[in-house]
NUDOTOR-553441 format. One line per 5 residues: number of its first residue (from 0); their letters; for each residue x, y, z of C-alpha. Coordinates in steps of 0.2 Angstrom, whole numbers, padded with zeros to 4 digits. Example, Ala and Ser with C-alpha at 12.3 -4.5 7.8 and 13.67 -1.06 7.14 Angstrom:
2
0> AS> 0062,-0022,0039 | 0068,-0005,0036
END
This chain:
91
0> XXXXX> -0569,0230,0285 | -0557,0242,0293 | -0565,0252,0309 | -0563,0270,0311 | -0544,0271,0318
5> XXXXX> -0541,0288,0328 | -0529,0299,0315 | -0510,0300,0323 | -0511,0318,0321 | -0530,0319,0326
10> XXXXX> -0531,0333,0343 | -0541,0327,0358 | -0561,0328,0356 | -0558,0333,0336 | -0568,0325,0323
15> XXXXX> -0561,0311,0313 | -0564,0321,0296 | -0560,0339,0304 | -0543,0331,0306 | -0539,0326,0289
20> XXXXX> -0547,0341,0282 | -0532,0350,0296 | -0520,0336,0287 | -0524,0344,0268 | -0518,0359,0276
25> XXXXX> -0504,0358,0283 | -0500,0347,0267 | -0508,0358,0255 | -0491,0365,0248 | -0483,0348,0245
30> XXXXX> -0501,0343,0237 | -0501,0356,0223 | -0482,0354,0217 | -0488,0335,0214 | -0508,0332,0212
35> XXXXX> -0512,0351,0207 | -0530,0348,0196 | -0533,0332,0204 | -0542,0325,0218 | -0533,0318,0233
40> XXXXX> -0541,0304,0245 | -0533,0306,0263 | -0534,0293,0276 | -0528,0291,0294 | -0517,0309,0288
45> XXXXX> -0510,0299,0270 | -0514,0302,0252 | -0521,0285,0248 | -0526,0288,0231 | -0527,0304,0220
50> XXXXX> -0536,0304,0202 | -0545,0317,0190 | -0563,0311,0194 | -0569,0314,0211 | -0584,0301,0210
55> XXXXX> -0573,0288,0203 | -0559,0291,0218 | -0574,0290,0231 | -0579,0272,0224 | -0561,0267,0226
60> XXXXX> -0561,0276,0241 | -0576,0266,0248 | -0571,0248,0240 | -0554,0249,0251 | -0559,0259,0268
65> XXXXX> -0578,0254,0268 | -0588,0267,0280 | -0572,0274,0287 | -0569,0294,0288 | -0561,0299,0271
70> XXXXX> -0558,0317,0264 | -0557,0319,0245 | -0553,0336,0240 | -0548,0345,0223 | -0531,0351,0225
75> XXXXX> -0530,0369,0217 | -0523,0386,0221 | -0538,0394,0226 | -0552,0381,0234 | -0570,0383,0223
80> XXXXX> -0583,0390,0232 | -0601,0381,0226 | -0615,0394,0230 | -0632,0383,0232 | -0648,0392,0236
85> XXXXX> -0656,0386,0253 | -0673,0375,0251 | -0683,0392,0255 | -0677,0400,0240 | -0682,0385,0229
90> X> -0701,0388,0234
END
């Protein structure tokens, strides 16, 4: 089972998952012309898989890296914001 590996692009004292989500980023652009409507996996700052079902991808995700920091992310033009009531509403 792989252990966490620091990214190559990971900054000094920065979260292993804040990195990747930095790495969609910089990559977005390049992400839409290809995997527009899909989910992306990154890893260690690569697209490691890419599918239409997030839940699927994660399984894959977790059957190949284990417990290791992994970002999946729907590539679209305009990110979807979920709004979910906090607990205290729920009473």
């Amino acid at each position: 089972m792989p252990t966490s590996k620091k990214l190559k692009e990971q900054e000094p004292g920065e979260e292993p998952l804040a990195a990747e989500e930095r790495v969609y980023g910089k990559k977005r652009s390049r992400l839409l012309q290809r995997y527009q409507g899909q989910f992306v996996a990154l890893y260690q700052g690569r697209v490691v898989g890419h599918g239409p079902n997030d839940e699927d991808l994660a399984r894959q995700m977790f059957e190949k890296f284990g417990d290791a920091p992994f970002l999946i992310q729907r590539v679209e033009k305009e990110p979807t914001v979920y709004e979910v009531p906090s607990p205290e509403v729920m009473r």
